[in-house]
BAKOL-103532 format. One record per residue: residue in one letter; x, y, z of N, C-alpha, C in turn. Coordinates in Angstrom, 1 decimal, padded with zeros to 4 digits. Example, Ala and Ser with C-alpha at 12.3 -4.5 7.8 and 13.67 -1.06 7.14 Angstrom:
<zagus>
<zagu><r>A</r><n_xx>013.2</n_xx><n_yy>-005.7</n_yy><n_zz>007.8</n_zz><ca_xx>012.3</ca_xx><ca_yy>-004.5</ca_yy><ca_zz>007.8</ca_zz><c_xx>013.2</c_xx><c_yy>-003.3</c_yy><c_zz>007.8</c_zz></zagu>
<zagu><r>S</r><n_xx>012.8</n_xx><n_yy>-002.2</n_yy><n_zz>007.1</n_zz><ca_xx>013.7</ca_xx><ca_yy>-001.1</ca_yy><ca_zz>007.1</ca_zz><c_xx>012.9</c_xx><c_yy>000.0</c_yy><c_zz>007.9</c_zz></zagu>
</zagus>
This chain:
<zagus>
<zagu><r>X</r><n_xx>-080.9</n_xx><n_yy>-172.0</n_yy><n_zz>037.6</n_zz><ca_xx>-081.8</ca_xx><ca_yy>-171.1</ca_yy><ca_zz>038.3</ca_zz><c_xx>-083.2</c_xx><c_yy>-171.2</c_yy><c_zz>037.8</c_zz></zagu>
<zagu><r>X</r><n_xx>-084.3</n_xx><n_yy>-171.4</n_yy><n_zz>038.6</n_zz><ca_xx>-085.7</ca_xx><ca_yy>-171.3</ca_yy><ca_zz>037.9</ca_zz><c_xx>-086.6</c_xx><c_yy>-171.2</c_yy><c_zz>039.7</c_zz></zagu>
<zagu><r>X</r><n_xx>-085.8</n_xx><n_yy>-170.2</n_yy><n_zz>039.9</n_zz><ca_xx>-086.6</ca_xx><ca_yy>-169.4</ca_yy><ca_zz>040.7</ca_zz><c_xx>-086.4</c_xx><c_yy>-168.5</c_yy><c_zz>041.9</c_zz></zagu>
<zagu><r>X</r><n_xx>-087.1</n_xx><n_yy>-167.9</n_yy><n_zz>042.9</n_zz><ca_xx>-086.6</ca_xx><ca_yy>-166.3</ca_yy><ca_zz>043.1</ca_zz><c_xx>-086.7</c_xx><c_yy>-166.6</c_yy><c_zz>045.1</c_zz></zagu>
<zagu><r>X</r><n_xx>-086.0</n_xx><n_yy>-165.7</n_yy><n_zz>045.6</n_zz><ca_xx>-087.0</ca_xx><ca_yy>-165.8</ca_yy><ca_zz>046.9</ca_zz><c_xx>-086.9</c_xx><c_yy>-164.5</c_yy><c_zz>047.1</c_zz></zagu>
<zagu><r>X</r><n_xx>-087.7</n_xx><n_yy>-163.5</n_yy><n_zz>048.0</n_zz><ca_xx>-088.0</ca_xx><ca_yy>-162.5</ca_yy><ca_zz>048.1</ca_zz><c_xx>-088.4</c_xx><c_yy>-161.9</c_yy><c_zz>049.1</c_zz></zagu>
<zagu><r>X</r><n_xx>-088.7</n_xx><n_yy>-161.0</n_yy><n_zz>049.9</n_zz><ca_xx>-089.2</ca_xx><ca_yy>-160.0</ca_yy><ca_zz>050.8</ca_zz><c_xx>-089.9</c_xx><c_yy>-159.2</c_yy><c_zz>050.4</c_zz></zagu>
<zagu><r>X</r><n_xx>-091.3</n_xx><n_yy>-159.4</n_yy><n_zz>051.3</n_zz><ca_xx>-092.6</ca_xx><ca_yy>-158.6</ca_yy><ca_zz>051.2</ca_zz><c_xx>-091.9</c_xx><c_yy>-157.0</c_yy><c_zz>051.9</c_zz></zagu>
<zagu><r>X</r><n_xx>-091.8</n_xx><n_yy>-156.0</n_yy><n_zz>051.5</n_zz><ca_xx>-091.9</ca_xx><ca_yy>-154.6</ca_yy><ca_zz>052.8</ca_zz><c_xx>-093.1</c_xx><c_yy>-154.2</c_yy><c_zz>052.8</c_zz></zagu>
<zagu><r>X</r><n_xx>-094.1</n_xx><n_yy>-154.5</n_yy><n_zz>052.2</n_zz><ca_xx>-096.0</ca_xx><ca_yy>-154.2</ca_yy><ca_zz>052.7</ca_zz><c_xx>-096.1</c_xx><c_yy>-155.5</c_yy><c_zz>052.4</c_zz></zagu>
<zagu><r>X</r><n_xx>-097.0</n_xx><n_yy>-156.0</n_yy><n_zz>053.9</n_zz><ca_xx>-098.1</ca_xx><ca_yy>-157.1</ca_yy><ca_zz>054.0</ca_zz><c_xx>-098.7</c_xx><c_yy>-157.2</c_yy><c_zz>053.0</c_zz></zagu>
<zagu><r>X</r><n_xx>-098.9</n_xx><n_yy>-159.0</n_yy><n_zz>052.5</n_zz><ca_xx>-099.4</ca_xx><ca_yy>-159.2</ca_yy><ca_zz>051.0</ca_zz><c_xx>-099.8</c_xx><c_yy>-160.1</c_yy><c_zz>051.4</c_zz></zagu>
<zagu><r>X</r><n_xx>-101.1</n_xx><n_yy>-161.1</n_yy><n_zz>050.9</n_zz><ca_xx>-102.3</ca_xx><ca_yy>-162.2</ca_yy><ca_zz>051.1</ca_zz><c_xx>-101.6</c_xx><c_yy>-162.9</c_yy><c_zz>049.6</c_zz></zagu>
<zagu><r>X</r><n_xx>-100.4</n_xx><n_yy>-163.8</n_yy><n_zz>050.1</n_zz><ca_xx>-099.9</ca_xx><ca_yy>-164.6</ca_yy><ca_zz>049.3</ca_zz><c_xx>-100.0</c_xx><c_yy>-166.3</c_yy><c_zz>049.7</c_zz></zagu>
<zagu><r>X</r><n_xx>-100.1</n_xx><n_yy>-166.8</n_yy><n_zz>048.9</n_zz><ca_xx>-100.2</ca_xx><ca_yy>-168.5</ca_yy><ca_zz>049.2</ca_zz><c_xx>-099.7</c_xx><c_yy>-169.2</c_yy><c_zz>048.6</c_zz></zagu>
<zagu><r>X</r><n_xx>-099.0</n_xx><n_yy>-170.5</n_yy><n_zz>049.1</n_zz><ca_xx>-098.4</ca_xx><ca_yy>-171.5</ca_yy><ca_zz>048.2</ca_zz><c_xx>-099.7</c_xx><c_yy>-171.6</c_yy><c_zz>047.1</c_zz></zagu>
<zagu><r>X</r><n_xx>-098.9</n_xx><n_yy>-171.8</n_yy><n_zz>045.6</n_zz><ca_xx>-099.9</ca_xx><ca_yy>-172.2</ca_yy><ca_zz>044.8</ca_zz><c_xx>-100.8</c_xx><c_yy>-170.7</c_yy><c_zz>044.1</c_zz></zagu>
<zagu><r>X</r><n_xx>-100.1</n_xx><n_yy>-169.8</n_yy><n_zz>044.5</n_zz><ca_xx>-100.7</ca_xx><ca_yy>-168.7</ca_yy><ca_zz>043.6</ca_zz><c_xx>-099.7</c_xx><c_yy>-168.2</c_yy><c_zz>042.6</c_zz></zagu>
<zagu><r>X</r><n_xx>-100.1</n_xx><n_yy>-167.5</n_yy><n_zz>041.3</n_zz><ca_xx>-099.5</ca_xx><ca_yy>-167.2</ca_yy><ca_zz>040.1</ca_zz><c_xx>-099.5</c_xx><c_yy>-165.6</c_yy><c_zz>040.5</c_zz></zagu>
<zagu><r>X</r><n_xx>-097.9</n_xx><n_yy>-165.6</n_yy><n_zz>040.6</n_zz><ca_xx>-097.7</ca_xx><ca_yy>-164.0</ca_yy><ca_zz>040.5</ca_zz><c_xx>-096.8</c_xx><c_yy>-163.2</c_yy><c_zz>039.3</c_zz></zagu>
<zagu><r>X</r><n_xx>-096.9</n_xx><n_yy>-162.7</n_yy><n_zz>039.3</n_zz><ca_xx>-096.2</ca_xx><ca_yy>-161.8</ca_yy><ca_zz>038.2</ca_zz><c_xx>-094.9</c_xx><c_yy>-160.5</c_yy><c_zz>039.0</c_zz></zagu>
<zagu><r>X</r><n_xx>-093.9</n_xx><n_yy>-160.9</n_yy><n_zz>038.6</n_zz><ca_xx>-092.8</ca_xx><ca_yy>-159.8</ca_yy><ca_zz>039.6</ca_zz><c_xx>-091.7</c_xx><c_yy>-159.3</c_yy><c_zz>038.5</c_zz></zagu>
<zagu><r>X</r><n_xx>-091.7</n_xx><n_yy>-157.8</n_yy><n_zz>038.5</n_zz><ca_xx>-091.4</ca_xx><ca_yy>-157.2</ca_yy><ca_zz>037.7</ca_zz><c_xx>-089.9</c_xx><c_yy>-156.7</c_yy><c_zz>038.9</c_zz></zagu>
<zagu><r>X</r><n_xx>-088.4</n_xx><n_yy>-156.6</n_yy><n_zz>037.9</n_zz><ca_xx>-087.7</ca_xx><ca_yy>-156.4</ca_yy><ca_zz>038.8</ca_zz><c_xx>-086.2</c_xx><c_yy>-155.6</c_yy><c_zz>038.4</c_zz></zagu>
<zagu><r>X</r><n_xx>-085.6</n_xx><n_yy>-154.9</n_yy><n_zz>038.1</n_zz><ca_xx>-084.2</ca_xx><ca_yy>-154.3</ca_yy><ca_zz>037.8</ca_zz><c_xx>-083.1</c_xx><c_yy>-154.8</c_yy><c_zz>037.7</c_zz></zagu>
<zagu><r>X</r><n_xx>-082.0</n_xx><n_yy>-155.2</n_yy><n_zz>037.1</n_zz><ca_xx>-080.8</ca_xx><ca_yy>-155.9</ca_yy><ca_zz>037.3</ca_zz><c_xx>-080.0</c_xx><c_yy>-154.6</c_yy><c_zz>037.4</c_zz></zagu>
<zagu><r>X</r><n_xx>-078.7</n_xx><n_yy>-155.0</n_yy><n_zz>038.3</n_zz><ca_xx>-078.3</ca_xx><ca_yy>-153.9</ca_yy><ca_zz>038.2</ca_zz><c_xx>-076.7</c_xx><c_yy>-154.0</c_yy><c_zz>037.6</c_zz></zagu>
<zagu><r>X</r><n_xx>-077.3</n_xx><n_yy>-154.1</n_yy><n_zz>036.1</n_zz><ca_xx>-076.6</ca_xx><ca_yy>-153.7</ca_yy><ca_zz>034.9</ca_zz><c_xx>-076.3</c_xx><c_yy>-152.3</c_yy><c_zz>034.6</c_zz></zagu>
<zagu><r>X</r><n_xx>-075.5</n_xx><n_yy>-152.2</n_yy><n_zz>033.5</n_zz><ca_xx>-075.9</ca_xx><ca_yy>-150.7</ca_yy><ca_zz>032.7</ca_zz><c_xx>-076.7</c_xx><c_yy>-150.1</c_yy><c_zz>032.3</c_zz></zagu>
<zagu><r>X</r><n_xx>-077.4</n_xx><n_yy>-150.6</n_yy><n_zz>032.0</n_zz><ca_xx>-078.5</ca_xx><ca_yy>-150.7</ca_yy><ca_zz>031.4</ca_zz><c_xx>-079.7</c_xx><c_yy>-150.6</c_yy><c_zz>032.2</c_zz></zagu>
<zagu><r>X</r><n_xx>-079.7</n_xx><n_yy>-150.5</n_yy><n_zz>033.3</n_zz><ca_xx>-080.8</ca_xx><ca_yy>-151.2</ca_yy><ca_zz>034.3</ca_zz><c_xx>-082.1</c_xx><c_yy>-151.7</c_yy><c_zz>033.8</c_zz></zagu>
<zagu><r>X</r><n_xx>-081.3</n_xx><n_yy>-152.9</n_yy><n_zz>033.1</n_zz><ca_xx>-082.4</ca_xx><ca_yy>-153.9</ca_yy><ca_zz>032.5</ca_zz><c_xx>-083.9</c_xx><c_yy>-154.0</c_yy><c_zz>033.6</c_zz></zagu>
<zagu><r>X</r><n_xx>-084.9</n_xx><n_yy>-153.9</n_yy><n_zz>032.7</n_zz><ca_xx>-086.0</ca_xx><ca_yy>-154.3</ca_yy><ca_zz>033.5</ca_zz><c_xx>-086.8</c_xx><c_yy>-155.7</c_yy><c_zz>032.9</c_zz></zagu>
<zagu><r>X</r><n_xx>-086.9</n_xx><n_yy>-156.9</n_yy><n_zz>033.9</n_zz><ca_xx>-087.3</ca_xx><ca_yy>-158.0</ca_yy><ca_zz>033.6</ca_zz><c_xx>-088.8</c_xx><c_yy>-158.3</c_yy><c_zz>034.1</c_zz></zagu>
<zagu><r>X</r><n_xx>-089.5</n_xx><n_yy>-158.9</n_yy><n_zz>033.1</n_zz><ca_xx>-090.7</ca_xx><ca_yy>-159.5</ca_yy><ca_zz>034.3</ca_zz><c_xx>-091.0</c_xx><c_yy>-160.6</c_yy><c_zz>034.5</c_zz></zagu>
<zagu><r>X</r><n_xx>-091.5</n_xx><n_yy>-161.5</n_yy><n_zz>034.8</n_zz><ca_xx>-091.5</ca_xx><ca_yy>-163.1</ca_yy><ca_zz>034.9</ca_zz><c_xx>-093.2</c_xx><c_yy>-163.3</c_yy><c_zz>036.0</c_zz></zagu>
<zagu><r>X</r><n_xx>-093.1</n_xx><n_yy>-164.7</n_yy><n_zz>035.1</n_zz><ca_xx>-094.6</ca_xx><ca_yy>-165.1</ca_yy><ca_zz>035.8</ca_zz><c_xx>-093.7</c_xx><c_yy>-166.4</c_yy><c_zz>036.8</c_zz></zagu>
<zagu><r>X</r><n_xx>-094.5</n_xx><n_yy>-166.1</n_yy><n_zz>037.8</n_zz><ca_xx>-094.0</ca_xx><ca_yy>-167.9</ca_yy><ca_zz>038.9</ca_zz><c_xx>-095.1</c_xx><c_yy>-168.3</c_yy><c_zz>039.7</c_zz></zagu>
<zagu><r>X</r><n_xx>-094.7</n_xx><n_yy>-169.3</n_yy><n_zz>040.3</n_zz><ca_xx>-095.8</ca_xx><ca_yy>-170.1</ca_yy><ca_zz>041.2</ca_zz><c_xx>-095.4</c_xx><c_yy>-169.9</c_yy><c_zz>042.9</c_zz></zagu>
<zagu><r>X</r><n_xx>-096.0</n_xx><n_yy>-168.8</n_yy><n_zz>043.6</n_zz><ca_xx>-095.3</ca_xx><ca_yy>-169.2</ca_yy><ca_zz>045.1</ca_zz><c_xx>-095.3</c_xx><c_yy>-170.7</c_yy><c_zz>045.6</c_zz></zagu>
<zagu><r>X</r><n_xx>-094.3</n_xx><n_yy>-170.8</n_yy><n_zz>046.1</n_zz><ca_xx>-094.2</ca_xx><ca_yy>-172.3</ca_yy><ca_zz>046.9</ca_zz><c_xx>-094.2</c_xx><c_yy>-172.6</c_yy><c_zz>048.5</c_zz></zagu>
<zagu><r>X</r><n_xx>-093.5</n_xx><n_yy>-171.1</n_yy><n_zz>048.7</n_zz><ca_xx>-093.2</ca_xx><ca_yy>-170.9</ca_yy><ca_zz>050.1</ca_zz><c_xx>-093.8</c_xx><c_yy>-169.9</c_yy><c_zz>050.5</c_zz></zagu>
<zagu><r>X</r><n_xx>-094.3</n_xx><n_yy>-169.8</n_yy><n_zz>051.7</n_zz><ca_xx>-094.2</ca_xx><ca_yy>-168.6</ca_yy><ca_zz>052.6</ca_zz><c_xx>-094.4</c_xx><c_yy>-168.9</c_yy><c_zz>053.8</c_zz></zagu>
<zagu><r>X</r><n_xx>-092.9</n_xx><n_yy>-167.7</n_yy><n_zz>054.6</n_zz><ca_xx>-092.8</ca_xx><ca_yy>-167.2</ca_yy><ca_zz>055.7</ca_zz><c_xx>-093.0</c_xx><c_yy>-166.2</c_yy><c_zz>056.4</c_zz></zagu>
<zagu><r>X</r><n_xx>-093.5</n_xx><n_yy>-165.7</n_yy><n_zz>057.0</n_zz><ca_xx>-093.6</ca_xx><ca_yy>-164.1</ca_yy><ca_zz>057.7</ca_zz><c_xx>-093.8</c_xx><c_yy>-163.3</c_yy><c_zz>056.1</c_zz></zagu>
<zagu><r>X</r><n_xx>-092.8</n_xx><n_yy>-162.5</n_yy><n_zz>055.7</n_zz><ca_xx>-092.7</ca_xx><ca_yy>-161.7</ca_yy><ca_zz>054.7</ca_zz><c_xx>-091.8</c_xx><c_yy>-162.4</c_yy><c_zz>053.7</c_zz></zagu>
<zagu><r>X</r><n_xx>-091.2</n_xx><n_yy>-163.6</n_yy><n_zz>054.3</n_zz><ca_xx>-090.2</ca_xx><ca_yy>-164.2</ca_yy><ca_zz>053.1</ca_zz><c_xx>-091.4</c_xx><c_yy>-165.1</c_yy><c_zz>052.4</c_zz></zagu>
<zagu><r>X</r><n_xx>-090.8</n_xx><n_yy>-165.0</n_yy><n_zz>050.7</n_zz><ca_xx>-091.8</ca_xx><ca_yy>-165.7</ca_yy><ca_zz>049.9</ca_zz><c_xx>-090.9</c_xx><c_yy>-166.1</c_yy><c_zz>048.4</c_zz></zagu>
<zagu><r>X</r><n_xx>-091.0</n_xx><n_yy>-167.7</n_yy><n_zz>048.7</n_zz><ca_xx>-090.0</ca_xx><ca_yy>-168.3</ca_yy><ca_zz>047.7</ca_zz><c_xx>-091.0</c_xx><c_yy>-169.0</c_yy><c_zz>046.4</c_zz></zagu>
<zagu><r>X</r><n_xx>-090.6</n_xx><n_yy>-168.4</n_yy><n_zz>045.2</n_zz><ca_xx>-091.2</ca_xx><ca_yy>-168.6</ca_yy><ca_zz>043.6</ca_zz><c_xx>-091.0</c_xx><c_yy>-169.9</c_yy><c_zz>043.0</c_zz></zagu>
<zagu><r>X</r><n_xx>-091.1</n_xx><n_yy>-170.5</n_yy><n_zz>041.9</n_zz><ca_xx>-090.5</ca_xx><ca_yy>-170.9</ca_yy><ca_zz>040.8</ca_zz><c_xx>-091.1</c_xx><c_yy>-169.9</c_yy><c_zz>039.7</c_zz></zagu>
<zagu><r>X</r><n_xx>-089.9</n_xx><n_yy>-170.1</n_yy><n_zz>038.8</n_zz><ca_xx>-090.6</ca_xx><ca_yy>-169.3</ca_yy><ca_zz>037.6</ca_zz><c_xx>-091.0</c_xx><c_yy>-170.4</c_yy><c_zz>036.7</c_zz></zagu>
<zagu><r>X</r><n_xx>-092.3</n_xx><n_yy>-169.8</n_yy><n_zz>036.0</n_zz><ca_xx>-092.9</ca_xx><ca_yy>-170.8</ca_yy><ca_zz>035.1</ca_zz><c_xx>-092.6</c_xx><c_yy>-170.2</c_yy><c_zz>033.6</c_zz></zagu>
<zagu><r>X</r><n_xx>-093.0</n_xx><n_yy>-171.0</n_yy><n_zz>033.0</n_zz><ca_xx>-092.7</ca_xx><ca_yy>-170.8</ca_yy><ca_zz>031.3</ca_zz><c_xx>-091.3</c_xx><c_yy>-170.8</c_yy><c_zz>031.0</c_zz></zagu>
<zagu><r>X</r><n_xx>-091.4</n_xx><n_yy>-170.1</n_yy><n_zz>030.1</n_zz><ca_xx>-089.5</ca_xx><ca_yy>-169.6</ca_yy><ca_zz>029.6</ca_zz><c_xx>-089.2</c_xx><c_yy>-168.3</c_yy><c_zz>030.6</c_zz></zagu>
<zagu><r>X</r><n_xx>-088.4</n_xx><n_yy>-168.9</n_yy><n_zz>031.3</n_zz><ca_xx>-087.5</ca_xx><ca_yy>-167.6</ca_yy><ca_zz>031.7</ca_zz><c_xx>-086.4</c_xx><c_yy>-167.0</c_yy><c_zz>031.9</c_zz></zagu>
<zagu><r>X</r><n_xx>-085.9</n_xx><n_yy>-167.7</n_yy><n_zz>030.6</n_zz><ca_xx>-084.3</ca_xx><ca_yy>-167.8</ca_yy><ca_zz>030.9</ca_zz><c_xx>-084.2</c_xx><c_yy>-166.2</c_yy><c_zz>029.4</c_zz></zagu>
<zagu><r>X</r><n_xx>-083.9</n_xx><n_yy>-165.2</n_yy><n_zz>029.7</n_zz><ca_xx>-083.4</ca_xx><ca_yy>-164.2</ca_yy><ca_zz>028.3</ca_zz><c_xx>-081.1</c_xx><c_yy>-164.3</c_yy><c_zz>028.4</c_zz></zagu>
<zagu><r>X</r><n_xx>-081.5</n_xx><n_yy>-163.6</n_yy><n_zz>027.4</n_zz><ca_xx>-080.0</ca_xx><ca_yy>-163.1</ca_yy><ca_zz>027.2</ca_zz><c_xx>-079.4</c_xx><c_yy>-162.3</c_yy><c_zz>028.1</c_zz></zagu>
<zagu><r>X</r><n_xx>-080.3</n_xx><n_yy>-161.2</n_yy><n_zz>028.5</n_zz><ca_xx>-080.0</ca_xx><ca_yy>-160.2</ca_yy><ca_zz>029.4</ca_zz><c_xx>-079.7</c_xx><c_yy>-160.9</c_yy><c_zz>030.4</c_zz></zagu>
<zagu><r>X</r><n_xx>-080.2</n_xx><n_yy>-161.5</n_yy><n_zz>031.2</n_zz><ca_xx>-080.5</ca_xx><ca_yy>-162.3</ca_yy><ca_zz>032.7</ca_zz><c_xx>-079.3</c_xx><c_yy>-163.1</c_yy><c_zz>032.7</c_zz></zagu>
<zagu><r>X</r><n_xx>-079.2</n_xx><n_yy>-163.9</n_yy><n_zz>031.4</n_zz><ca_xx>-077.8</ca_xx><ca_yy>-164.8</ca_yy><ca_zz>031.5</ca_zz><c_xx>-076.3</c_xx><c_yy>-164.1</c_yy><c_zz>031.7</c_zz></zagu>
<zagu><r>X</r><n_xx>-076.7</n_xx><n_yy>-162.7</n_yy><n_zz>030.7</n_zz><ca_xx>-075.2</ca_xx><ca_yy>-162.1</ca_yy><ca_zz>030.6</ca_zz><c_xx>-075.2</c_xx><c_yy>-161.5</c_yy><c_zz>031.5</c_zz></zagu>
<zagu><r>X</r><n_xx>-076.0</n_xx><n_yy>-161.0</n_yy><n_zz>032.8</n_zz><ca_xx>-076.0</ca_xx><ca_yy>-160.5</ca_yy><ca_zz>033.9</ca_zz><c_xx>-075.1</c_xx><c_yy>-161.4</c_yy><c_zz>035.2</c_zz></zagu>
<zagu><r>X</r><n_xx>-075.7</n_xx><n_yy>-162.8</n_yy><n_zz>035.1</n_zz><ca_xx>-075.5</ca_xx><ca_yy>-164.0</ca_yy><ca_zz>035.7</ca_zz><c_xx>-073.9</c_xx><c_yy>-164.6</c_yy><c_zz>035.4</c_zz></zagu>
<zagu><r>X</r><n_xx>-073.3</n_xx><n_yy>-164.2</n_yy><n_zz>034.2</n_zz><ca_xx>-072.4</ca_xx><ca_yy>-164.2</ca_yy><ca_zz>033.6</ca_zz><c_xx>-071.2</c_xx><c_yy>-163.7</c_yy><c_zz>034.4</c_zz></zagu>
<zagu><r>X</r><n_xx>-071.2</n_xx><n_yy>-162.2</n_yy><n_zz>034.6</n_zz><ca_xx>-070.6</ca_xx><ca_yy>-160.9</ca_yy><ca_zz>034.9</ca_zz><c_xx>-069.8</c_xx><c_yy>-161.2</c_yy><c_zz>036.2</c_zz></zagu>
</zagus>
């Protein structure tokens, strides 16, 4: 996994090749909250597909991905 795809519900001035920051809930017990930096690569209409950059791999995320 090293990256996300997603849905805009408010119009957003996104571009392949821009650095965003998405902050997001797992739905754990816990309702872990994660944040991650990525690079958009795609965009469609409101669909808009990431990679994540840096480290983004935690424990939480894995043992979520786990479950």
């Amino acid at each position: 996994m090293g990256g996300v795809k997603f849905v805009c519900l408010v119009p957003a001035e996104l571009y392949v090749g821009d650095a965003i920051r998405l902050q997001f809930r797992i739905d754990d017990t816990r309702k872990t909250s994660l944040v991650r930096q990525a690079v958009v690569k795609f965009v469609s209409g409101g669909t808009v597909g990431a990679n994540f950059t840096g480290t983004w791999f935690d424990k939480d995320l894995a043992f979520y991905l786990k479950a």
